[in-house]
matplotlib code that plots the C-alpha trace (Angstrom):
import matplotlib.pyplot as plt

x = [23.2, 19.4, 19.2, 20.7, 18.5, 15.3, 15.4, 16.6, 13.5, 11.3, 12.8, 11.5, 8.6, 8.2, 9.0, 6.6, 3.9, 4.6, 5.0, 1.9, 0.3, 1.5, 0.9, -3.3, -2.6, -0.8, -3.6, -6.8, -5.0, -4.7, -8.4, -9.7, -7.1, -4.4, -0.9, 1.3, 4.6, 7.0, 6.7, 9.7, 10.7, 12.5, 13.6, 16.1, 19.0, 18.0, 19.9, 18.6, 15.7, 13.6, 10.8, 7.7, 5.8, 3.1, 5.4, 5.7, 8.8, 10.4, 12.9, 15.2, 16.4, 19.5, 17.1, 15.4, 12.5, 8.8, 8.3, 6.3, 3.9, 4.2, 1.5, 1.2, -0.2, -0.2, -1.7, -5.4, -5.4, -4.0, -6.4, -4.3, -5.8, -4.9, -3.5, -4.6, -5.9, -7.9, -9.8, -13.4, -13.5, -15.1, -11.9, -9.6, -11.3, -11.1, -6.9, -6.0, -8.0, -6.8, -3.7, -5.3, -7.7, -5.0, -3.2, -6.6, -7.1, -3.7, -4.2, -7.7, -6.3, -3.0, -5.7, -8.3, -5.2, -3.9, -7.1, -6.8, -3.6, -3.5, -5.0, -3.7, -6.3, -5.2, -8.8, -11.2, -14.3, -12.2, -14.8, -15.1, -18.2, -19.7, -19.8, -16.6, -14.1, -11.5, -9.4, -6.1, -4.2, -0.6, 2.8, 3.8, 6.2, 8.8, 7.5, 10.6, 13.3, 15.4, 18.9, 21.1, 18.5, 18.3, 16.5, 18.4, 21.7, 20.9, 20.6, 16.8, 15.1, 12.0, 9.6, 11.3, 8.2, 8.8, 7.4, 8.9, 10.4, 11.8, 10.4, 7.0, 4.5, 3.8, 0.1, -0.3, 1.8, 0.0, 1.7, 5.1, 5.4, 4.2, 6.3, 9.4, 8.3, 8.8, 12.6, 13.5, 17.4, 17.6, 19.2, 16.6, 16.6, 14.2, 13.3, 11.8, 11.5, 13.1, 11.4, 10.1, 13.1, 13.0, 16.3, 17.2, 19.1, 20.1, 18.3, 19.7, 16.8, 17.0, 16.2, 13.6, 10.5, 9.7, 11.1, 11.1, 12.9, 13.0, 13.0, 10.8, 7.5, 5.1, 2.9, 0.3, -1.7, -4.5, -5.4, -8.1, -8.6, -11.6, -12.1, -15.0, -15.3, -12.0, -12.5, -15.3, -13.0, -10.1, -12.6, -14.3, -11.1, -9.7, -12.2, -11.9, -8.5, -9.0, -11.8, -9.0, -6.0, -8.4, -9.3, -5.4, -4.4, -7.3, -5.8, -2.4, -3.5, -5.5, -2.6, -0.4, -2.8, -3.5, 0.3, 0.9, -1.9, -1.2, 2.3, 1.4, -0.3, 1.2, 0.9, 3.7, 1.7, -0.2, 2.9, 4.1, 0.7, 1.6, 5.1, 3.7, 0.7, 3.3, 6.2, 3.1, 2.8, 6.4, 6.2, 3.2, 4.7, 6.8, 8.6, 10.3, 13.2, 11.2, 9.3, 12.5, 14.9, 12.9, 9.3, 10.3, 13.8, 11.0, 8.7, 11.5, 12.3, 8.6, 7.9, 5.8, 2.6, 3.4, 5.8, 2.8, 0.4, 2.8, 3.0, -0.7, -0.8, 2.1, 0.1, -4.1, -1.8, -0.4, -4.0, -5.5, -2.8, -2.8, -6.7, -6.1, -6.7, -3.0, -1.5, 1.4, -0.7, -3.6, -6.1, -4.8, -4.8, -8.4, -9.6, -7.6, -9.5, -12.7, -12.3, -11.5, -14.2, -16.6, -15.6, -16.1, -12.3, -9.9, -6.9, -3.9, -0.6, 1.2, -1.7, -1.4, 2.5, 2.4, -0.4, 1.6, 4.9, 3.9, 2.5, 5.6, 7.7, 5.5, 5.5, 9.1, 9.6, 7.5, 9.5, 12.6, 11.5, 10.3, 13.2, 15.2, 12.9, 13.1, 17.0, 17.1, 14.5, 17.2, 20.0]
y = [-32.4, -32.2, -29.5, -30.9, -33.9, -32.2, -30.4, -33.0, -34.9, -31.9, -31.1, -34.8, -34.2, -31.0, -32.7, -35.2, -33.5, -30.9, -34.0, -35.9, -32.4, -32.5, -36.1, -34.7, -32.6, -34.7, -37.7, -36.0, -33.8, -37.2, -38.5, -35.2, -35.8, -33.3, -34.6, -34.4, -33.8, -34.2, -34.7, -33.6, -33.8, -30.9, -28.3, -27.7, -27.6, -31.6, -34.3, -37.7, -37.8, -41.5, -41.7, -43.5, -46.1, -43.9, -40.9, -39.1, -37.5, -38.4, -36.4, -36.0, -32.5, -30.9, -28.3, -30.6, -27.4, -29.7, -30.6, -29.9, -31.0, -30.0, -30.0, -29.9, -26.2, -24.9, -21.8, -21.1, -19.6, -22.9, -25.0, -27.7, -31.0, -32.5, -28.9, -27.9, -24.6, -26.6, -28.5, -26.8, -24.4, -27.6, -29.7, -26.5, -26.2, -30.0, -30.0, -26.8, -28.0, -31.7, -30.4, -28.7, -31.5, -34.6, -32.7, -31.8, -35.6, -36.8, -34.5, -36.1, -39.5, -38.7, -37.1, -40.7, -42.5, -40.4, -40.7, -44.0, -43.9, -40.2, -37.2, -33.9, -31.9, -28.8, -26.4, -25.8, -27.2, -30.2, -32.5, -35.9, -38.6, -39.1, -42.6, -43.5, -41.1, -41.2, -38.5, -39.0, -36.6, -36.5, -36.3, -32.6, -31.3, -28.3, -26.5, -23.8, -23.2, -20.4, -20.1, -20.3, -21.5, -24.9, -27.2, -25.8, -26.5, -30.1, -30.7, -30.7, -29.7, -28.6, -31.6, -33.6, -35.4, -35.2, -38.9, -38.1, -35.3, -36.4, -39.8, -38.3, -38.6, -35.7, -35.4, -31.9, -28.5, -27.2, -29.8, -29.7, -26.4, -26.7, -29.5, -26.9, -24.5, -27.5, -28.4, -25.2, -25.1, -28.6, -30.5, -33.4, -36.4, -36.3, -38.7, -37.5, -38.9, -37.9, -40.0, -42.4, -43.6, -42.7, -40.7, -39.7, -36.2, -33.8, -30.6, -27.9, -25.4, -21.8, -20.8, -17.9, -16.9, -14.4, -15.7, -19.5, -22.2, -24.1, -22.0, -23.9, -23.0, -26.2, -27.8, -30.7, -32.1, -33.8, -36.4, -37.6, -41.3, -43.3, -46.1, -46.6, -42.7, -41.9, -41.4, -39.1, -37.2, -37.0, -35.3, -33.0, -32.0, -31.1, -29.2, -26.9, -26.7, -25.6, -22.8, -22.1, -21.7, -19.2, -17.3, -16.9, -15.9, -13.5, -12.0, -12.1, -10.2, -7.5, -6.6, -6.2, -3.7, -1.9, -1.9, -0.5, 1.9, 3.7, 4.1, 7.0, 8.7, 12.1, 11.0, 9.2, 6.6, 5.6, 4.7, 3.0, 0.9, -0.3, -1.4, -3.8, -4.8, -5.3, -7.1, -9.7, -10.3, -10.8, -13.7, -15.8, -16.1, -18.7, -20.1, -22.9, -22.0, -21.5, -24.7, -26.8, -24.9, -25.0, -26.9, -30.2, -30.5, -30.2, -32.4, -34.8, -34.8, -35.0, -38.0, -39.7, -38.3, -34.8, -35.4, -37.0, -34.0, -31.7, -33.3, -33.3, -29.6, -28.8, -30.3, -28.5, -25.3, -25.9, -27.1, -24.0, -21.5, -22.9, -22.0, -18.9, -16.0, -14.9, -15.4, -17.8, -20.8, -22.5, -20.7, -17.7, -19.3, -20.0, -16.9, -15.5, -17.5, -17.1, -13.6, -13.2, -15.8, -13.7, -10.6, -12.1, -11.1, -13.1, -14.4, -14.7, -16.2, -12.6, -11.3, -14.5, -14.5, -11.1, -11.5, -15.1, -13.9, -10.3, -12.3, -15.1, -12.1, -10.7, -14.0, -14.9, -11.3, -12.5, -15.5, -13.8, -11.6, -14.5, -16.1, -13.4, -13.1, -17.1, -16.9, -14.2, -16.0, -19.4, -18.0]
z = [16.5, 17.4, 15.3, 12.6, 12.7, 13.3, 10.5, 8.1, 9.7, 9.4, 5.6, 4.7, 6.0, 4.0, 0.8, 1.3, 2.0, -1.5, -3.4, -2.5, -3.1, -6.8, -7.1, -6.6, -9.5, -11.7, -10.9, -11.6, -15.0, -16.3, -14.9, -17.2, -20.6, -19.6, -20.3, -17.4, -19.1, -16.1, -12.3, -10.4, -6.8, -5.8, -7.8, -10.8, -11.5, -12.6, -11.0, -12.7, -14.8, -16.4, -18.9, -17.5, -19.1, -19.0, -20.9, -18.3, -17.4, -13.5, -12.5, -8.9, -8.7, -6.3, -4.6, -2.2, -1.0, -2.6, -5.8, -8.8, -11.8, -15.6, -17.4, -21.2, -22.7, -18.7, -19.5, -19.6, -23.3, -24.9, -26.8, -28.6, -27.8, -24.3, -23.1, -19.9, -21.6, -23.6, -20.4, -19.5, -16.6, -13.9, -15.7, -14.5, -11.2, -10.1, -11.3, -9.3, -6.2, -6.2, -4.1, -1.9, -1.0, -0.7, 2.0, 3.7, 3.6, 4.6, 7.9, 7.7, 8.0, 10.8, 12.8, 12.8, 13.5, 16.4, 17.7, 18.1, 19.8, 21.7, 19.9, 21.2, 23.0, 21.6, 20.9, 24.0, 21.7, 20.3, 19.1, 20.1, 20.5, 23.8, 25.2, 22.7, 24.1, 27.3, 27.8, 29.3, 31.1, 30.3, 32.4, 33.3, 30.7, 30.6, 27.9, 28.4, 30.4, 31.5, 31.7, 34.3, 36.3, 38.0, 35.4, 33.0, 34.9, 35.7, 32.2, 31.4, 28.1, 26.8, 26.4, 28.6, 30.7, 34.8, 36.1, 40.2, 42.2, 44.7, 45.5, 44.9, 41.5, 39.8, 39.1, 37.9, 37.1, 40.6, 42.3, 40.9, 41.6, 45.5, 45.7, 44.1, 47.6, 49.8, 48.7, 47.7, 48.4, 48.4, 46.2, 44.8, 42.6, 39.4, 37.2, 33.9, 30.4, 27.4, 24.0, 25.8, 27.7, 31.7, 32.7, 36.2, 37.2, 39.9, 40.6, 43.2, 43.5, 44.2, 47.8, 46.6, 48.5, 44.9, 41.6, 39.9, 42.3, 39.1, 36.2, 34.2, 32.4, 33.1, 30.3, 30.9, 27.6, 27.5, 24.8, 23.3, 22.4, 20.5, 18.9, 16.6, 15.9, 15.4, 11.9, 12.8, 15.5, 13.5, 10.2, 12.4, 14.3, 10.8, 9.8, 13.7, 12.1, 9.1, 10.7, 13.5, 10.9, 8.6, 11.9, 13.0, 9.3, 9.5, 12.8, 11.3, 8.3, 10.3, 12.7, 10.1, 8.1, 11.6, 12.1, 8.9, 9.0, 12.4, 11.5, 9.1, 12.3, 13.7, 17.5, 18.9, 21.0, 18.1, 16.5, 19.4, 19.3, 15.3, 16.5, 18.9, 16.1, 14.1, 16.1, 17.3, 13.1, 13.3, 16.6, 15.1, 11.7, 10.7, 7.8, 6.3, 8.5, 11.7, 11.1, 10.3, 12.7, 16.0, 15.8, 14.3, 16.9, 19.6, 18.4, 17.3, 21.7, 22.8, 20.3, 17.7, 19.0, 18.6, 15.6, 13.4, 15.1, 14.2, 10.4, 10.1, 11.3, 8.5, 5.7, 6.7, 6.7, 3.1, 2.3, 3.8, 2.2, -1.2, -1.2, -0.6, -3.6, -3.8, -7.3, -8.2, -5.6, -6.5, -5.1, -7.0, -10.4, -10.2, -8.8, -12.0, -14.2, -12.6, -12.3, -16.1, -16.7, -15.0, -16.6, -20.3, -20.9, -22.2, -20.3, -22.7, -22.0, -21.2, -19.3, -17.3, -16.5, -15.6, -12.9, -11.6, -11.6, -9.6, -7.2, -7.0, -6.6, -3.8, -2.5, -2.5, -0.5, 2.0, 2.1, 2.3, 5.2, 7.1, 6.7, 7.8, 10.9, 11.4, 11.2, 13.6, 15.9, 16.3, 16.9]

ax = plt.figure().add_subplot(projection="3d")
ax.plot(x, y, z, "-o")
ax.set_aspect("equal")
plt.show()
């Protein structure tokens, strides 16, 4: 059932975050004369549809994966009057970019406001202002378990917050595990708390003097909290995001092309090396799937704090990807018409589908292998 609701929760949150990304487009088109013929949410097949006041078309649609903006004359060769073709190259620039920038913002602005109420300390430089910042240590959490072992057994789950073991507080990981070697074999009373709400259970821990009494993997965050600069922390801290999202997608990319490249090699540990550079592409990637199947369920258990985090995180990454130079997202489009632009070529219609749809292929691939991955991942 958790699973269930987490990713209906997450799947909202999904949706919301495409949409408001479309709503950039279809807002500064009109701002620069384009006609925005229709603004959907979700996809087709179409499921109710109503003419705007302003003639724009709004329509509800059964595949419920984002949304999407039409725009009159789309491609960059039309020139009838209020076509997008027809808008300068700046005009062009500021309508492909307008997506990417409100979800920059809207991570902007859920950052500033968890900083006034608990921002996650998650990167070892993570800005803040002297003299208008406390950090607050957090309870201990079980950040995994394993089975068959004794948290597991008494019915504890990952994010799950441990306030007392038996009788005692829990100030640190380095405690609660000490405290593990004093009752080990024991059976102890701990209380612990589960989305806010403090819950109480039995633990019988293993009598081992070399493996896990518990069998839990520990977690303690810290968060940051301000008050006048929280708008500050919670820019700045987008923009270490952004720079620490480009730096991971660069790592991705370059173990993949390693993988791939030492494959072809003769010599059998070589080969052995690319598996691994490739199986650690396969582990950090994640996609609709692995985001809606296993990250919003948690998050949905430790609470708002990390549900928000976790929603501002979701929308830099559709920021930072759609910037990106790969054909059918924005980032591709312009580079596209920059590229031709640059080249004094013309960009015409088929010339311009061909390029888009090659790369919404190549994209939906990787989706599908992702996916595949993701699926295999859950269960």
């Amino acid at each position: 059932m958790e699973l269930v609701f987490g990713v209906v929760l997450g799947l909202i949150v999904l949706v919301f975050l495409v949409v408001v990304h479309e709503l950039g487009h279809a807002f500064i088109a009109r701002r620069n004369g384009v006609v925005v013929e229709e603004f959907g949410i979700g996809f087709p097949p179409r499921a109710w549809s109503r003419k705007l006041k302003n003639g724009v078309l709004f329509s509800l649609n059964w595949l419920p994966l984002g949304g999407f903006v039409k725009l009159q004359g789309e491609h960059d060769a039309a020139s009838n009057k209020s076509d997008y073709g027809a808008a300068t190259f700046w005009q062009k620039t500021r309508i492909l970019l307008a997506g990417v920038l409100v979800n920059w913002l809207v991570a902007a602005i859920l950052l500033s406001v968890l900083a006034v109420t608990g921002l996650p300390k998650v990167l070892p430089n993570q800005f803040s202002v002297a003299g208008d910042t406390n950090l607050v240590q957090q309870p201990v959490e079980i950040v995994g378990l394993t089975s068959n072992y004794p948290a597991a057994q008494a019915g504890l789950k990952a994010g799950d917050k441990i306030i007392r073991f038996s009788g005692q507080p829990v100030p640190s990981s380095e405690e609660l595990i000490n405290l593990t070697k004093v009752y080990k074999g024991q059976t102890i009373e701990v209380i612990y708390s589960r989305g806010g709400v403090e819950q109480t259970t039995k633990v019988t821990l293993r009598d081992d003097t070399t493996g896990s009494i518990l069998g839990a993997s520990l977690g303690q965050r810290e968060l940051i909290k301000a008050t006048w600069s929280a708008p500050i922390v919670g820019v700045v801290t987008t923009g270490q995001m952004t720079w620490a999202t480009l730096e991971g997608l660069g790592g991705v990319v370059g173990n993949l092309a390693s993988g791939i490249f030492l494959q072809l090699s003769p010599d059998a540990a070589t080969r052995n090396a690319a598996s691994t550079d490739i199986k650690s592409v396969s582990q950090s990637v994640a996609g609709p799937i692995g985001i809606l199947g296993t990250i919003f369920p948690q998050a949905e258990q430790a609470g708002l704090t990390q549900f928000v985090f976790l929603s501002a995180i979701i929308s830099l990454t559709l920021a930072v990807m759609n910037v990106l130079p790969i054909p059918a997202l924005d980032g591709g489009r312009w580079f596209t018409m920059a590229l031709f632009r640059l080249m004094k070529r013309p960009l015409t219609k088929d010339t311009e589908e061909k390029i888009q749809a090659t790369g919404f292929l190549i994209l939906m691939g990787l989706v599908v292998l992702v996916t595949i991955a993701d699926v295999t991942k859950i269960f």
